[in-house]
C-alpha positions in Angstrom: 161.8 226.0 -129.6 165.0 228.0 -128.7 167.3 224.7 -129.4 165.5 224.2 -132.9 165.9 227.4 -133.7 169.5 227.7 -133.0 169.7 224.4 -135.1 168.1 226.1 -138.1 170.2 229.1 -137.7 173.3 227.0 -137.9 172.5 224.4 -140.3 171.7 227.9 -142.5 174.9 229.0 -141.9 176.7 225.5 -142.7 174.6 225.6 -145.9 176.2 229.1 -146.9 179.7 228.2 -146.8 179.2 224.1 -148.3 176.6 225.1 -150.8 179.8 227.8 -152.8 182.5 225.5 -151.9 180.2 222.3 -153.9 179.6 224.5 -156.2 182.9 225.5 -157.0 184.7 222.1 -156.7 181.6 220.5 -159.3 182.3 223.4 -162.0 186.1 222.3 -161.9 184.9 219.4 -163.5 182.4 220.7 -166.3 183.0 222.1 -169.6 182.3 226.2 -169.3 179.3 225.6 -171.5 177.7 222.5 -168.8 179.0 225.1 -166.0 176.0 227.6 -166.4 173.3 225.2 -168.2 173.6 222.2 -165.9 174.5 224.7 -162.6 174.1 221.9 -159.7 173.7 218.7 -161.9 176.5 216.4 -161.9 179.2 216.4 -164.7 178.5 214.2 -167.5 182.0 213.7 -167.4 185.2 214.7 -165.2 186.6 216.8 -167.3 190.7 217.0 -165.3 192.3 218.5 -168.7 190.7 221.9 -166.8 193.1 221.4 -163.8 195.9 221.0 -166.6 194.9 224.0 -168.8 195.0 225.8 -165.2 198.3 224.4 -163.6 200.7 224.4 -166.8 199.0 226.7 -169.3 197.7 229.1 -166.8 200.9 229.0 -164.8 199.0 228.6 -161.5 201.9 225.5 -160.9 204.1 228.1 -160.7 202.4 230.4 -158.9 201.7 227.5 -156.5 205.0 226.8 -155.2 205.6 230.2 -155.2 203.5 231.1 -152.5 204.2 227.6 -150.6 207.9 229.1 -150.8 206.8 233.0 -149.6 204.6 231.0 -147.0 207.4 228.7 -145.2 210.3 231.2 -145.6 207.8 233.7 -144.1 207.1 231.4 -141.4 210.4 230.7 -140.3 211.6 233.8 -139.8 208.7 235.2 -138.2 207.9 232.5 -135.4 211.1 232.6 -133.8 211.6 236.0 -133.9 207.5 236.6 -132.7 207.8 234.3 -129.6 210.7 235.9 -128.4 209.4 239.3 -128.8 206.3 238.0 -127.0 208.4 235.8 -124.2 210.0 239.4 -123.2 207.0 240.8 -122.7 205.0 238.2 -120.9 207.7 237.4 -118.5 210.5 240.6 -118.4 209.0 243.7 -118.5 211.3 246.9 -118.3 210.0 250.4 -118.1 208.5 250.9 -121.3 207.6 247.7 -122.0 204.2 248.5 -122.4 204.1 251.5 -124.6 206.7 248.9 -127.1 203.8 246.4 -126.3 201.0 249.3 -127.2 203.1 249.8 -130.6 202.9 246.7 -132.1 198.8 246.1 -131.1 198.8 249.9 -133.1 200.5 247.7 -136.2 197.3 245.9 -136.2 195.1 248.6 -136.8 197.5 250.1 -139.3 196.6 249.5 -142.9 199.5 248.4 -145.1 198.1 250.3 -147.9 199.3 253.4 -146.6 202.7 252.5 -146.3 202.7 250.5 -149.9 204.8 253.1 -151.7 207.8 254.0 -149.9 207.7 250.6 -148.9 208.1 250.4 -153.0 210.6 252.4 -153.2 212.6 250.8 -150.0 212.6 247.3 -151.6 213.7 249.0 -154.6 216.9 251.1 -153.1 217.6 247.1 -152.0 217.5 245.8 -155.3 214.3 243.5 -154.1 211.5 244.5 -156.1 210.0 241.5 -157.6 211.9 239.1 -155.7 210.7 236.2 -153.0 213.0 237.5 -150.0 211.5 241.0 -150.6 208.0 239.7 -150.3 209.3 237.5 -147.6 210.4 240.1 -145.3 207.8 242.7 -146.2 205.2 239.4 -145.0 207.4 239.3 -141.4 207.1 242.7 -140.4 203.6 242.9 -141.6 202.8 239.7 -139.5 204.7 240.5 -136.5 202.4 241.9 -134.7 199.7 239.4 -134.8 202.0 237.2 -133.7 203.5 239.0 -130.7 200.2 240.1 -129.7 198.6 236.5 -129.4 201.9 234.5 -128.5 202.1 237.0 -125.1 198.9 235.7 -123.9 200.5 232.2 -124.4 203.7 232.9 -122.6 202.1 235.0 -119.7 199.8 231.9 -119.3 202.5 229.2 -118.4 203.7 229.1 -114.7 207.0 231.5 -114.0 208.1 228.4 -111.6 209.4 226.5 -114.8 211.5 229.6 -115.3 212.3 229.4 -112.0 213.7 225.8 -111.9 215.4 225.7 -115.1 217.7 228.4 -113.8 217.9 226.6 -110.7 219.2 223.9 -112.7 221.8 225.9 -114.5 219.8 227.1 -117.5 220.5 230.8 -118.5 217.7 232.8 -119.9 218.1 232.0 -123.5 218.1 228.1 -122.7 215.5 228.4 -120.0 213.9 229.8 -123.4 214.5 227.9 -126.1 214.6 224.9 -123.7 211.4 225.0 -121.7 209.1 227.8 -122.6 209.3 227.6 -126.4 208.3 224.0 -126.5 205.8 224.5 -123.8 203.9 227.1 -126.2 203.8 225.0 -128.8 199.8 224.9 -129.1 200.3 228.6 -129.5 202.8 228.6 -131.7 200.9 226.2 -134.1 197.4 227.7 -134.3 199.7 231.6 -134.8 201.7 229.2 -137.8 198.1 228.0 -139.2 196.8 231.6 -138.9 199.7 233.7 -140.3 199.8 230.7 -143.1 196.1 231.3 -144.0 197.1 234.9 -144.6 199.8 234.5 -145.9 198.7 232.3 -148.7 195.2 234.6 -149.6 197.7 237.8 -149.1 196.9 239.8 -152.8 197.2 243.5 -152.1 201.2 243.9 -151.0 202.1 241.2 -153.7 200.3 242.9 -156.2 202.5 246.0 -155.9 205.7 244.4 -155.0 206.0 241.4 -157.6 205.3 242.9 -160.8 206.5 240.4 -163.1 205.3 236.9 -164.0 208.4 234.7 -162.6 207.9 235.1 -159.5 204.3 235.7 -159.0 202.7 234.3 -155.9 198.9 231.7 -156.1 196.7 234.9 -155.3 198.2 236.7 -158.6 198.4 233.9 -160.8 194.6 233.3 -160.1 193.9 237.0 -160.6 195.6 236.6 -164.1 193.8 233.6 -164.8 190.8 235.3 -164.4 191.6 238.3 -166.6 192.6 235.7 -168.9 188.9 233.6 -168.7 187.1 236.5 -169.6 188.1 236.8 -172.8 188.8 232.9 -173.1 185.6 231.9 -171.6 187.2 228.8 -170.2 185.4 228.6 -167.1 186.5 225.3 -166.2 190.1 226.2 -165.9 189.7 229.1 -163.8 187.3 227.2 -161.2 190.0 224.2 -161.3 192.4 227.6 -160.4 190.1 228.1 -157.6 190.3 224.2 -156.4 194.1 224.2 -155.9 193.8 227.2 -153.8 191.8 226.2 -151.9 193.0 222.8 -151.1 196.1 223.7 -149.3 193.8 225.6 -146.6 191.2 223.0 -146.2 194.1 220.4 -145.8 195.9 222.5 -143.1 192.8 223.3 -141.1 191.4 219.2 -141.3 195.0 218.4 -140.5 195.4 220.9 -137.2 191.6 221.1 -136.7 191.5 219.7 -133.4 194.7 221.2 -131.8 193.4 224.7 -133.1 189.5 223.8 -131.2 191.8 222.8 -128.1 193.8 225.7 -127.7 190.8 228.1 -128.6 188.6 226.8 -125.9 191.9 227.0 -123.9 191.9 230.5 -124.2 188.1 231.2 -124.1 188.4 229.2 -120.7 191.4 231.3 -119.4 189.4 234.3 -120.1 
């Protein structure tokens, strides 16, 4: 009784998240008219001029590669920077070291809506309001601490002999680093990348304020648009087929990296 019950509560919950996504993925498809008379029915025919309307018309191709260009740039500023921060920590503390620690676990607490106008006027001083390195760096501090926070656990996990012996063998701290430990973490460092990306990619609020114009606009914007568009346009197909492309990215990411990131979370579930 307890095991079909647990199956019922999980095949509901499977049903909740495949039953939207269907939906969503079938109305991409449709005319807006077949959207709300023939809700779950097939389409009577694939109607792909909606994911054109959406990704030149819309300007969601745009959008698109400007938020695979935030994301990456993002990324590779923020992962080296994060496991080193977090390498300190896990394997040199200094007097301090824990209050510095205590600080950044604070930044993840600390709403980024309260720091969303002189953070405004601080891009702006720099000349980079509305521009891809000032959403870029405003996305590495405001990811930092996620980062450090999970990478320590990584770091303070693998065995201080391998620091040991790599200085033994003539390695100085930043080789021992970038040398041994860094590629060692790598399962950490991967599910942090998918993570942060995932963010990253959804992120609407800080974008909203800092990239007021239409050029650079990132995927979570140009959707928003889109939608204010629809309303008046009633093209629901388009703005589903909006919804389709940003989704896909995520979905691929997560199928792609789907057993590394069940690895190294039973990993850690394990450690615990």
């Amino acid at each position: 009784m307890k095991k079909l019950l647990i199956g019922a509560l999980l095949a509901s919950f499977a049903l909740s998240v495949i039953a939207p996504l269907a939906w969503v993925v079938l109305s991409s498809f449709k005319g807006s008219s077949e959207i709300w008379t023939s809700t779950w029915a097939l389409p009577s025919q694939l109607r792909l001029d909606n994911y054109t309307a959406a990704w030149r018309e819309a300007g969601i191709g745009r959008a698109f590669f400007n938020s695979l260009w935030v994301c990456l740039g993002t990324l590779v500023i923020l992962i080296p920077i994060g496991a080193m921060a977090a390498y300190v920590f896990a394997k040199y503390p200094f007097r301090g070291s824990k209050a510095l620690f205590g600080g950044f676990l604070g930044g993840l607490m600390f709403p980024h809506f309260l720091v969303i106008v002189p953070l405004y006027f601080l891009l702006d001083g720099m000349g980079m309001v509305d521009t891809k390195s000032g959403l870029i760096l405003v996305y590495v501090a405001y990811s930092l601490a996620f980062t450090v926070f999970v990478l320590t656990a990584f770091f303070q996990a693998l065995p201080g002999e391998l620091m040991e012996a790599a200085m033994i063998d003539g390695c100085g701290h930043a080789r021992t680093f970038c040398k041994v430990m860094f590629p060692l973490a790598k399962p950490g460092l991967v599910v942090v990348g998918i993570f942060n990306a995932i963010g990253l990619w959804n992120e609407f609020g800080l974008a909203l304020v800092l990239m007021p114009g239409a050029e650079n606009r990132t995927l979570p914007l140009g959707i928003y648009d889109l939608a204010q568009v629809q309303h008046y346009q009633a093209d629901w197909g388009a703005l589903f087929a909006g919804l389709v492309i940003v989704m896909l990215p995520v979905l691929a990411v997560y199928w792609a990296f789907r057993e590394r990131i069940h690895d190294t979370m039973l990993a850690g579930a394990l450690k615990g």
